[in-house]
N, C-alpha and C positions, 0 to 999 in steps of 0.2 A: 673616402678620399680618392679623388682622381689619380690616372697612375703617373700622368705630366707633374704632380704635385710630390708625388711619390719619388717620382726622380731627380727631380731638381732637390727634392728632402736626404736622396740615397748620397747624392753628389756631394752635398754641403756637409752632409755628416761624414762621408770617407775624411773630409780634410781637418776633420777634428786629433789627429795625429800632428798635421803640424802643427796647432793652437796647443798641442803639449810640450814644443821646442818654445812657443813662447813665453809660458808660462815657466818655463824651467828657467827660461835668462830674463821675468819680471826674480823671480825668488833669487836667481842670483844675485842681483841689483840690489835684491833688499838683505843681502848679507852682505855687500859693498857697502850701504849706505848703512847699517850696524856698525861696521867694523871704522864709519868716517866717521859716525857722531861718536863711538867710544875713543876715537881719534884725537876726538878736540876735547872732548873731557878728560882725557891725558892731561892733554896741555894746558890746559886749565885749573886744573888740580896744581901742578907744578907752578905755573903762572903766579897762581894764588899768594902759594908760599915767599914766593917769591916777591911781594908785594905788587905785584905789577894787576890791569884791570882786568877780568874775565867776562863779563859781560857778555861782551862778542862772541867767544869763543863758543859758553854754555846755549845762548840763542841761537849758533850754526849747530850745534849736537843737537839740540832740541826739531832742530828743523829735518836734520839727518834722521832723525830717531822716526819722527812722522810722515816723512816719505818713505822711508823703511818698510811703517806699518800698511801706507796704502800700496806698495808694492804686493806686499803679501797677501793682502786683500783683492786684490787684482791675481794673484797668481793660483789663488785659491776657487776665483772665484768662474775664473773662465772654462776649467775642466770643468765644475761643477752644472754650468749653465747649462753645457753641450750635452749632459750625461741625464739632464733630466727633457732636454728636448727628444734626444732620442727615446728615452723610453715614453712620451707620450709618440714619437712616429710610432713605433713597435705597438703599441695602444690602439694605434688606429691601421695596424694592419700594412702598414712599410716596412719593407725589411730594408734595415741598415747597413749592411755588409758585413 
């Protein structure tokens, strides 16, 4: 590996620190949107009882629930990306800081 490849590898990889602030506010976002789809299945549940229609309600939690999941999927998966690119830089003889 050339060392111009080397550096601009050194470079991109120091900023992997801040790709861990984003990751921390995707996983926040998917305890936000946890905490909105259990929100509406509250309300829903009570609704129910209540004779009134739920529908809507259990189709927005359902939706809540599935951007939840690809939040966390995203949050898991961007530390993960960087942490295997570095160790192929380290592989091929860049040191990463």
């Amino acid at each position: 590996m050339t060392s111009g490849t080397c550096n601009v590898l050194t470079f991109l990889l120091g900023l992997r620190a801040i790709m861990l602030i984003g990751s921390a506010g995707a996983m926040a976002g998917a305890l936000l949107m946890f905490l909105q789809g259990s929100s509406f299945l509250y309300h829903a549940w009570h609704d129910f009882f209540s004779g009134q229609q739920v529908v809507v309600l259990v189709l927005e939690a359902v939706d809540a629930f599935l951007f939840g999941i690809v939040l966390v999927i995203f949050a898991y998966g961007s530390p993960s990306a960087s942490s295997s690119v570095c160790q192929r830089a380290m592989g091929r003889g860049c040191r990463t800081g």
